[in-house]
C-alpha positions as CSV (number, residue, x, y, z in Angstrom):
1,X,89.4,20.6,33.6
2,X,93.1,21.0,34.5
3,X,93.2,17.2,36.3
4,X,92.4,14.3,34.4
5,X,94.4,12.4,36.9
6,X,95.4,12.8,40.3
7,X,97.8,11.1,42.7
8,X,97.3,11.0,46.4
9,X,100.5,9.9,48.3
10,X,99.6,8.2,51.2
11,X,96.8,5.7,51.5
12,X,96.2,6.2,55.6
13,X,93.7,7.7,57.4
14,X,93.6,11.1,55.2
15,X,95.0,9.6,52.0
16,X,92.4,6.9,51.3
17,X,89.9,9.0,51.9
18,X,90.5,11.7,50.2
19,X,91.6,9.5,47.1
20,X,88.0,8.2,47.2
21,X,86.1,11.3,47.1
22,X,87.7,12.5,44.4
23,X,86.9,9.0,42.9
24,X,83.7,9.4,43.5
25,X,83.6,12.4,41.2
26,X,84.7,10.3,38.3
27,X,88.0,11.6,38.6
28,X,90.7,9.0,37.8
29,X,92.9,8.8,40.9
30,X,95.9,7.1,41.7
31,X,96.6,6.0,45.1
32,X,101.0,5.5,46.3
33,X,101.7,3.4,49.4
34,X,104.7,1.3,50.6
35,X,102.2,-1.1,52.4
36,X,101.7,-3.6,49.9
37,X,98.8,-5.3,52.4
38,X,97.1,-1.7,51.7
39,X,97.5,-1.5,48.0
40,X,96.2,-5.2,47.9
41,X,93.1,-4.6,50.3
42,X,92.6,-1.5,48.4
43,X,92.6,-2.7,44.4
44,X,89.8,-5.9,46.0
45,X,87.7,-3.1,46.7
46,X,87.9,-3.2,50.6
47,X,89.7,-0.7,53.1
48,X,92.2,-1.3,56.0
49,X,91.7,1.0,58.3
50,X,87.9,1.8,60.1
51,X,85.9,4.7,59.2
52,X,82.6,5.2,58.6
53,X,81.1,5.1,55.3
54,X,84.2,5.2,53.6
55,X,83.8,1.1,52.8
56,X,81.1,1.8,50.1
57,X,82.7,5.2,48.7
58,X,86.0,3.0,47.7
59,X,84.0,-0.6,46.9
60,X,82.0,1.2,44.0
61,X,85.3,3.8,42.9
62,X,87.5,0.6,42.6
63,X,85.1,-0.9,40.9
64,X,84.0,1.6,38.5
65,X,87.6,1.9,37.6
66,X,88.3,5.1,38.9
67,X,90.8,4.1,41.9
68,X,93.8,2.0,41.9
69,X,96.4,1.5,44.7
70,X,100.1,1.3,43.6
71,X,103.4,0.8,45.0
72,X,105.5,3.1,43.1
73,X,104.0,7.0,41.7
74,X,102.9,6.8,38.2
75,X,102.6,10.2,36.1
76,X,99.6,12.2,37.0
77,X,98.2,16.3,36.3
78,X,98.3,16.7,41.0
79,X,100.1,14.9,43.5
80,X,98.7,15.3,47.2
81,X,101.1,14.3,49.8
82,X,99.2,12.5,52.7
83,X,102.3,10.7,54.8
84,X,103.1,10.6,58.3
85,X,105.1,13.3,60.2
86,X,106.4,11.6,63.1
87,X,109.0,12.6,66.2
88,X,112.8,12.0,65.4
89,X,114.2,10.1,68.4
90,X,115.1,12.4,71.0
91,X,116.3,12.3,75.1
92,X,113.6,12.2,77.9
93,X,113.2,15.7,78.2
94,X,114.0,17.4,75.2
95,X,111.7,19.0,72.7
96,X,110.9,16.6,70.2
97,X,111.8,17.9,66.2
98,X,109.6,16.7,63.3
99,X,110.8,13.9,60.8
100,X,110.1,14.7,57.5
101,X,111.8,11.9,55.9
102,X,108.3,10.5,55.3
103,X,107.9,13.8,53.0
104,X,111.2,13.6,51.4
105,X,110.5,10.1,50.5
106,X,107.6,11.2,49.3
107,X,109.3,13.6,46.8
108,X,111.9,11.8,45.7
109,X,109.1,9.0,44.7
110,X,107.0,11.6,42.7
111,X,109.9,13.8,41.2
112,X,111.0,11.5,38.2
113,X,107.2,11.6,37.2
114,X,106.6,15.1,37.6
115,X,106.1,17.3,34.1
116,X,105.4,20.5,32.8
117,X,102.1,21.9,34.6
118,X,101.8,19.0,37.4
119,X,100.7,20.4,41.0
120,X,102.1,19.3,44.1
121,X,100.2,19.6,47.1
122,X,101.6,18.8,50.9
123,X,98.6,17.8,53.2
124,X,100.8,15.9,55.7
125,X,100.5,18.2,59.0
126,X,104.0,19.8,58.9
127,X,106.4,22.6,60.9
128,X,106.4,26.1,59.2
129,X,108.9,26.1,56.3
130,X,108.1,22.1,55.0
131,X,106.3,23.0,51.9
132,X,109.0,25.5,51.1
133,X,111.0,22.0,51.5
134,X,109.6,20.7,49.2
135,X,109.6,22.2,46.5
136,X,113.8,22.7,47.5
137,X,113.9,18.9,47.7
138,X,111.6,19.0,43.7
139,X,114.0,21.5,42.5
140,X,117.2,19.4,43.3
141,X,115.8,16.0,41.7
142,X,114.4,17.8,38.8
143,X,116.5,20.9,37.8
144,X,114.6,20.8,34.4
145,X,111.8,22.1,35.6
146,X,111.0,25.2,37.1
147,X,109.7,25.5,40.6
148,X,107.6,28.9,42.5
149,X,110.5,29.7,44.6
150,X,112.5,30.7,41.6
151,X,110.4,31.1,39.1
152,X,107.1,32.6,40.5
153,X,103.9,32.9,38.3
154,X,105.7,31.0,35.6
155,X,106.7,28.1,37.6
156,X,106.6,24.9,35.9
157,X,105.4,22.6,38.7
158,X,102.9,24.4,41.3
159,X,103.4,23.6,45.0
160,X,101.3,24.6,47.7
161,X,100.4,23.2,51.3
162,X,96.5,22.3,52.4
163,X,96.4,20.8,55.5
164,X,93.5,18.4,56.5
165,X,91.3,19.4,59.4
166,X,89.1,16.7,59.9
167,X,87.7,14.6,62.8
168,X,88.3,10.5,62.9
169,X,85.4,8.9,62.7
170,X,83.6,11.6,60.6
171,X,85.9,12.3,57.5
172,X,84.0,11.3,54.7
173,X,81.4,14.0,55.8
174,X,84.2,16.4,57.2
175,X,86.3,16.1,53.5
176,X,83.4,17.6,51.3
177,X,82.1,20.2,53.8
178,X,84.6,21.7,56.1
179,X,86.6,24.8,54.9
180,X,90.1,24.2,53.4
181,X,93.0,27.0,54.2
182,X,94.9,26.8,50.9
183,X,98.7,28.4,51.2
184,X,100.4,28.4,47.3
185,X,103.8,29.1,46.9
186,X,102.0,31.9,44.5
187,X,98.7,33.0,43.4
188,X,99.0,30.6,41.0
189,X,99.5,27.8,42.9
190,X,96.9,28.9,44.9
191,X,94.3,29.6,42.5
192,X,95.1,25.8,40.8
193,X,94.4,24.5,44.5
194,X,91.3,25.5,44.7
195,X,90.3,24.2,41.4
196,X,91.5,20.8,42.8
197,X,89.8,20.8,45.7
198,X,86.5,22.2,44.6
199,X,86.1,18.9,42.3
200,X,84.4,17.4,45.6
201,X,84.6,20.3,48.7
202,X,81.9,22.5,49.5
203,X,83.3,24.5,52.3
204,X,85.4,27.3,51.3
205,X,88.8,27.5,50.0
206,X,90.3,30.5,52.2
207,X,94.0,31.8,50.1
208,X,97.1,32.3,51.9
209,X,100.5,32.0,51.9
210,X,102.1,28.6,52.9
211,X,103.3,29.1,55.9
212,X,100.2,30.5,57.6
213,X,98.5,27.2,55.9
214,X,101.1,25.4,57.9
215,X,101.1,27.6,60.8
216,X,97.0,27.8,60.8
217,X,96.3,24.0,61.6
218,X,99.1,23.9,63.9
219,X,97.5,26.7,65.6
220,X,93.6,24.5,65.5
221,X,95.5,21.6,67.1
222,X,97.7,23.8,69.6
223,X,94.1,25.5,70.9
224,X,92.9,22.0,71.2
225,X,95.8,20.8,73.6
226,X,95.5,23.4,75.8
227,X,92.1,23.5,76.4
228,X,92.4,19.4,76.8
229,X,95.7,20.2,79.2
230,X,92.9,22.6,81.0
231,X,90.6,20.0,82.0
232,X,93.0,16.9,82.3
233,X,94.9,19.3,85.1
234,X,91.4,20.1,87.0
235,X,90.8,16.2,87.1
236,X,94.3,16.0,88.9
237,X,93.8,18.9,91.0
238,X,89.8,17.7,91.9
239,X,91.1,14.1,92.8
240,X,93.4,15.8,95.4
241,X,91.0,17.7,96.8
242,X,88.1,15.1,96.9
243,X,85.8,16.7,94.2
244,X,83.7,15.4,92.0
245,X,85.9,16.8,88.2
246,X,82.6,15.1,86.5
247,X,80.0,17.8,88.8
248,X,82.3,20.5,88.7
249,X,82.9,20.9,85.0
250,X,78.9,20.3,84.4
251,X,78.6,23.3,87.1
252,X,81.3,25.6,85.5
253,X,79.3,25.0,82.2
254,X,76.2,26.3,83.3
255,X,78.5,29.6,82.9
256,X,77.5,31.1,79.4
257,X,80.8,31.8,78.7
258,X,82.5,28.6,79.8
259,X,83.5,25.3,77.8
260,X,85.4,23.3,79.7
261,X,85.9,19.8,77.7
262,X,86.4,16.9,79.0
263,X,89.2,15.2,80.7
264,X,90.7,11.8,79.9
265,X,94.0,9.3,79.8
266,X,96.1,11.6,78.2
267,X,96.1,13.2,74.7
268,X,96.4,10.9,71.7
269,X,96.6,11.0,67.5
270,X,98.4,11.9,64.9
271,X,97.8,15.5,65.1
272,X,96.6,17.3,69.0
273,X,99.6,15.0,70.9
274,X,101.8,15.8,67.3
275,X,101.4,19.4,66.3
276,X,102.1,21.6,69.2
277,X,105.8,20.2,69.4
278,X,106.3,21.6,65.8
279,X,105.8,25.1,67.4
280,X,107.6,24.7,70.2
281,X,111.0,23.3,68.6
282,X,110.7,25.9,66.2
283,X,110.1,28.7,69.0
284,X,111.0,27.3,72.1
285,X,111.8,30.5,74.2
286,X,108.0,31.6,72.8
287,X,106.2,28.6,72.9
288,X,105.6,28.8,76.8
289,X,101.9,27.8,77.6
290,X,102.2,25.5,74.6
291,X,104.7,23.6,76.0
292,X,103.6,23.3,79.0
293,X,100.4,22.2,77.9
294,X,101.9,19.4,76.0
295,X,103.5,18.5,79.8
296,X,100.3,18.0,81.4
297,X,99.2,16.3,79.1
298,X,101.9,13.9,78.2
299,X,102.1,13.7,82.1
300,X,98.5,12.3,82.9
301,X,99.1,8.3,81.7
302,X,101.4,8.3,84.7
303,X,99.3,9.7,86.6
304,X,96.7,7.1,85.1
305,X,99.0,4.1,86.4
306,X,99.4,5.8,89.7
307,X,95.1,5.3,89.9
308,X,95.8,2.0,88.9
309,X,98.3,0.5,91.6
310,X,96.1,2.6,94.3
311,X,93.2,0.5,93.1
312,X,95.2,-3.0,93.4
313,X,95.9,-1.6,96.8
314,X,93.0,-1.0,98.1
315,X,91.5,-4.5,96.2
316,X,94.2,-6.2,98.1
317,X,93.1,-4.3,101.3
318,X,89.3,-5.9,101.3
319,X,90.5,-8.9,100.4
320,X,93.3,-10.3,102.7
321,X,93.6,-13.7,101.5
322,X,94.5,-12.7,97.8
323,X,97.9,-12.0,96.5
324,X,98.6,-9.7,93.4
325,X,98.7,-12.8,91.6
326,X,94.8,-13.2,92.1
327,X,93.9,-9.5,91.0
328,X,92.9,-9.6,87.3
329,X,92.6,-6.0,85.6
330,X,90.7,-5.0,82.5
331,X,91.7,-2.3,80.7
332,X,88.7,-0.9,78.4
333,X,89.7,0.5,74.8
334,X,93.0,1.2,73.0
335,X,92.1,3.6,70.5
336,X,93.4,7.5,71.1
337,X,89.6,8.1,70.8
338,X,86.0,6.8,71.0
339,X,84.6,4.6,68.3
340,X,87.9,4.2,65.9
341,X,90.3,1.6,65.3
342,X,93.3,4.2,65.6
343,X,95.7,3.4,68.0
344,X,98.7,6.0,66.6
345,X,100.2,8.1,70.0
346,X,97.5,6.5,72.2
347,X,97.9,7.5,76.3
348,X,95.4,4.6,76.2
349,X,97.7,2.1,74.7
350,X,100.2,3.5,76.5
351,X,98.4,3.0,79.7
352,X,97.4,-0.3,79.0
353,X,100.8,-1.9,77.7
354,X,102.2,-0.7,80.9
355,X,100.0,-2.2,82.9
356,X,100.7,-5.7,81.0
357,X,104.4,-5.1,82.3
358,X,104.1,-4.6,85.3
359,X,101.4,-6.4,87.0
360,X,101.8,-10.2,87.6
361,X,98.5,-10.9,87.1
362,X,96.3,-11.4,84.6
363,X,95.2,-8.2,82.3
364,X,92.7,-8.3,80.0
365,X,92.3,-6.0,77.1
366,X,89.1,-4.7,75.6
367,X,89.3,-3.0,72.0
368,X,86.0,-3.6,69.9
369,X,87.0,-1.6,66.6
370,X,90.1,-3.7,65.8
371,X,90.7,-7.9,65.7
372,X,94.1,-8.0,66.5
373,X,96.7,-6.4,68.8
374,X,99.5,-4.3,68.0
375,X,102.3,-6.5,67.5
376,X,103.9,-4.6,70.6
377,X,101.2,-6.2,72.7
378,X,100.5,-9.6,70.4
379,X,101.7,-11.7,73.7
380,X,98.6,-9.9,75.7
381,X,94.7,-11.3,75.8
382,X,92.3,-9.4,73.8
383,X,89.0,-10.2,75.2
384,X,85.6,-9.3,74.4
385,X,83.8,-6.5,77.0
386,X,81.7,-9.1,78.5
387,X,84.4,-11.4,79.6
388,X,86.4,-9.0,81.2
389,X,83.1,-7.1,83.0
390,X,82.8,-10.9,84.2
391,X,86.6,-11.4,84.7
392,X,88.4,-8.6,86.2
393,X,88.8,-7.2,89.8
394,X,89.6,-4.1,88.4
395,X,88.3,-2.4,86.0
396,X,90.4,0.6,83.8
397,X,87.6,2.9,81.9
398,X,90.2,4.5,79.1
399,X,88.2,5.0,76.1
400,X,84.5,6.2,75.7
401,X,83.5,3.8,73.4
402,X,79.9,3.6,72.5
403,X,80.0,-0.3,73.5
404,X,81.2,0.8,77.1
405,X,78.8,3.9,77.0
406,X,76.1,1.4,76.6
407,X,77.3,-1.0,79.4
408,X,76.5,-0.7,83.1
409,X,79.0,-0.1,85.6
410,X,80.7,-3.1,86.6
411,X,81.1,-4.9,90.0
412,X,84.5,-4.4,91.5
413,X,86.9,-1.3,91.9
414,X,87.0,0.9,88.8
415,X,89.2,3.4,87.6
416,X,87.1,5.5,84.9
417,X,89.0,8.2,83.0
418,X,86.2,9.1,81.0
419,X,83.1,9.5,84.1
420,X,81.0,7.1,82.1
421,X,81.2,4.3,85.0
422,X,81.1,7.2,87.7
């Protein structure tokens, strides 16, 4: 085989993960982070972010000697690149533009390792054109080596993008049998992909070229935020009228060509609140529904907190002798979605942390899947679900979490994003 050792970049959400299944087929790995906390959590055997399964998978790779977390690359035969693509700052407004400094870091960490035959893979979720950046930014920091955009076939170093597609909450299963879109730089790189990712992956590995790799989960993500922006506008538009958004969407499904999802907060994650702004900076005078989408969907945490200050009207209403001082809120889950710790581009986080600003009462915060808050929020009361069911006045349903799904509807005035409380 072509990898005795591999190097994921990374150790979040996607990277650790997918550094473990490949440790799990005996396959040395190497795992790169700048968060030392991480490596250190990581090399004890334990994992620092919550994800099922995935606690056992590293436990026996670490301790079979097959995974390691370090701070700094170390030469290895692949490198998969697994960091964050965040927003650059940007005016209230305007169309947010990708970072990729994360990436470039990336790069200039692996390129004094790099050698003759090494493959570089970028996984991070990226505009059209960043794995041909790549390899540029390679090429520059390592003009000894050869590189596909010059030298084709015969390129020294391989590059190629593969961009993850799976759900939180359901990776370890989603890594080894989902299909992978593969886009090399060249058949070549291509073709060396799929070795790679055929060590652990059962789907397919579907060839292209690397921008429609890049382009194609864009696309996935794009679809998703729509449809989401779909059913988060009907909500708006059923509260005005008076309708039941809960009835009608079970109605309009009865259709046997209808799928309406499910409304909520907002649209949250690294990738469905992330990946549509790629497209539209790039193509902004084409990008029409998708922007707008992104709109509606951005827009619905306000509309969220509008709910909320209706509902301490109406609790101060029915009860004339209290003052907004007496009304104590509860805001129920954090995450971006149900039954995860991940809070990254949450509207309910959002939501909540607003709320704790504004209102001069007491809020109470209910998150099950972490310990701690963010330390954005560390000055705000993280409760447990049966103090603030006993608690609050008000109660703010964000996040379907299996605890809340279990729980009956509480006493008082509630504000339930999700219809589970309905």
């Amino acid at each position: 085989m072509s990898f005795q050792t591999i190097s994921v970049i990374g150790l979040g959400y996607i990277g650790l993960p997918t550094a473990a299944m490949f440790a799990s087929r005996k396959i040395n790995v190497i795992g790169v982070d700048v968060n030392q906390n991480a490596v250190a959590t990581i090399n004890q055997g334990k994992i620092h972010i919550v994800e099922p399964d995935l606690d056992m998978i590293v436990h026996t790779a670490v301790s079979g000697g097959y995974l390691k977390a370090v701070l700094v690359p170390e030469p290895a035969d692949a490198f998969l690149i697994a960091v964050p693509t965040p927003f650059k700052p940007c005016a209230e407004g305007a169309i947010p533009e990708p970072d990729l400094s994360y990436i470039e870091s990336a790069c200039n960490g692996i390129a004094p390792v790099l050698k003759k035959g090494d493959l570089v893979i970028l996984e991070s979720t990226s505009p059209v054109g960043a794995t041909e950046q790549v390899a540029a930014w390679l090429a520059a920091a390592r003009p000894d080596l050869s590189f596909p955009q010059t030298a084709g076939e015969s390129a020294n170093v391989n590059v190629a993008h593969c961009p993850e597609r799976v759900l939180p909450g359901h990776v370890v299963r989603e890594l080894v049998e989902n299909d992978r879109v593969i886009g090399g730089m060249s058949a070549r790189c291509s073709e060396r992909s799929v070795e790679l990712y055929k060590i652990f992956v059962q789907g397919d590995c579907v060839i292209t070229n690397a921008r429609t790799a890049e382009m194609a989960k864009l696309t996935e993500n794009s679809c998703r935020d729509v449809q989401i922006a779909f059913a988060n506008e009907l909500s708006m538009i059923c509260d005005k009228l008076d309708i039941d958004v809960w009835e009608l969407i079970a109605l309009a499904n009865r259709h046997p060509r209808i799928n309406i999802l499910q409304p909520g907060p907002g649209v949250g994650g690294h990738c469905i609140a992330v990946d549509p702004w790629f497209i539209v900076s790039k193509t902004p005078n084409e990008a029409q529904l998708i922007h707008t989408a992104r709109l509606v969907n951005d827009s619905k945490p306000e509309w969220v907190l509008d709910r909320v200050d209706i509902a301490v009207s109406n609790y101060l209403q029915q009860n004339p002798s209290k003052r907004v001082l007496d009304v104590t809120i509860a805001c129920y889950g954090l995450a971006f979605k149900p039954d995860i710790d991940d809070l990254r581009e949450s509207p309910s986080k959002y939501i909540a942390q607003k709320i704790c600003e504004k209102h001069n009462g007491q809020v109470l915060l209910v998150e099950p899947n972490i310990s701690e808050l963010p330390t954005s929020m560390a000055d705000y009361n993280l409760v447990k679900v049966d103090a603030a069911i006993k608690e609050a006045n008000i109660h703010v349903l964000l996040v379907d979490h299996k605890q809340f799904r279990l729980q009956p509807a509480p006493q008082g005035i509630i504000v339930d994003t999700k219809g589970i409380w309905i």
